[in-house]
C-alpha positions in Angstrom: 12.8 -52.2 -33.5 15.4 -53.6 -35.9 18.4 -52.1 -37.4 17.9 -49.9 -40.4 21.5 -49.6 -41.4 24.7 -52.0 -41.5 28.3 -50.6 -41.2 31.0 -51.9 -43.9 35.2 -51.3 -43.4 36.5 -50.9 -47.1 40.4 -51.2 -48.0 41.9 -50.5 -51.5 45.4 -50.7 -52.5 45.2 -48.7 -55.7 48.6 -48.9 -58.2 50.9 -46.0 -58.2 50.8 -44.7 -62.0 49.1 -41.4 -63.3 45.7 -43.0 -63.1 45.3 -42.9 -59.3 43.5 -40.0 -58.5 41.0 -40.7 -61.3 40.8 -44.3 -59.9 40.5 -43.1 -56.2 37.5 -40.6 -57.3 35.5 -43.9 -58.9 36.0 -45.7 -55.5 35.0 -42.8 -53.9 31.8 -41.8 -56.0 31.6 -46.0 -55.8 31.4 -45.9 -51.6 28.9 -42.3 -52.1 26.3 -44.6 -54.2 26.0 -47.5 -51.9 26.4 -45.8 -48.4 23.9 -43.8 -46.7 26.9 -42.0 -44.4 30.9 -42.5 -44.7 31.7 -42.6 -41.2 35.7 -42.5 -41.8 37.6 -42.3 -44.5 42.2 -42.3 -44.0 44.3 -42.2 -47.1 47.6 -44.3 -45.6 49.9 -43.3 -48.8 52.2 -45.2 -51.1 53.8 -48.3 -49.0 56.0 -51.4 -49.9 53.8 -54.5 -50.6 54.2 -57.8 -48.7 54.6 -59.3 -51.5 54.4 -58.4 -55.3 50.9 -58.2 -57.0 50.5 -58.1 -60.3 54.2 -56.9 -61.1 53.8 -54.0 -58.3 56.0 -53.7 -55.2 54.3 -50.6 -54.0 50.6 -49.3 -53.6 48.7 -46.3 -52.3 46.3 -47.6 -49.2 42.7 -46.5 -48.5 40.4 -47.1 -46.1 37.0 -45.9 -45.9 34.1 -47.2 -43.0 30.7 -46.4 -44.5 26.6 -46.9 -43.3 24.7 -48.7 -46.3 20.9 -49.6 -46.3 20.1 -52.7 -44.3 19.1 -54.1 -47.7 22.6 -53.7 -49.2 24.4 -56.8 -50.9 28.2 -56.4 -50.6 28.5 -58.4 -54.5 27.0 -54.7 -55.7 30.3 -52.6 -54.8 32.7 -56.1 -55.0 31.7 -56.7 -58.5 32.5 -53.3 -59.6 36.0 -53.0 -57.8 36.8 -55.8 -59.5 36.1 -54.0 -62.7 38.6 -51.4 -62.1 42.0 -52.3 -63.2 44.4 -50.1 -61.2 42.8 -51.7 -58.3 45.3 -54.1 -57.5 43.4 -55.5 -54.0 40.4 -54.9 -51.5 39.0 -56.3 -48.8 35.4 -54.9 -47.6 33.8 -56.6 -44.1 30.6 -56.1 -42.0 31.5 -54.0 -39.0 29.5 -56.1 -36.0 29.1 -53.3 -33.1 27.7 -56.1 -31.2 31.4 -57.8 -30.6 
């Protein structure tokens, strides 16, 4: 019997201005849309970046690890992060359990 579900690791670094929380809540209702469970979900707080992204030295990290339909495209959830300006960066990847 084959796998009904595939496991995603999502990271945000969302900018630190008055917009966060409303920003944060989109991501989240954005993660509750496309997953059929959130498995874990850490809020890492406001750090120094590596390096400066667009004119910010500091972001707020999240990090969610969701369930999503087997059927799931990761371009559905990519293309509207990209959409959301206080986003500054994300990186979502298939969680193999195999490995």
């Amino acid at each position: 019997m084959g796998k009904t579900t595939k496991n995603y690791k999502l990271t945000v670094l969302i900018r630190d201005n008055d917009n966060r929380e409303k920003t944060l809540d989109r991501v989240n209702e954005l993660v509750s849309a496309y997953s059929v469970k959130t498995v874990d979900y850490q809020e890492d707080g406001l750090k120094r970046l590596a390096y400066e992204i667009d004119g910010e030295q500091y972001a707020y990290y999240y990090f969610w690890t969701f369930e999503t339909p087997q059927e799931f495209h990761a371009p559905e959830i990519t293309k509207e992060l990209d959409t959301m300006e206080d986003v500054l960066r994300y990186l979502l990847i298939v969680v193999d359990r195999g490995r």
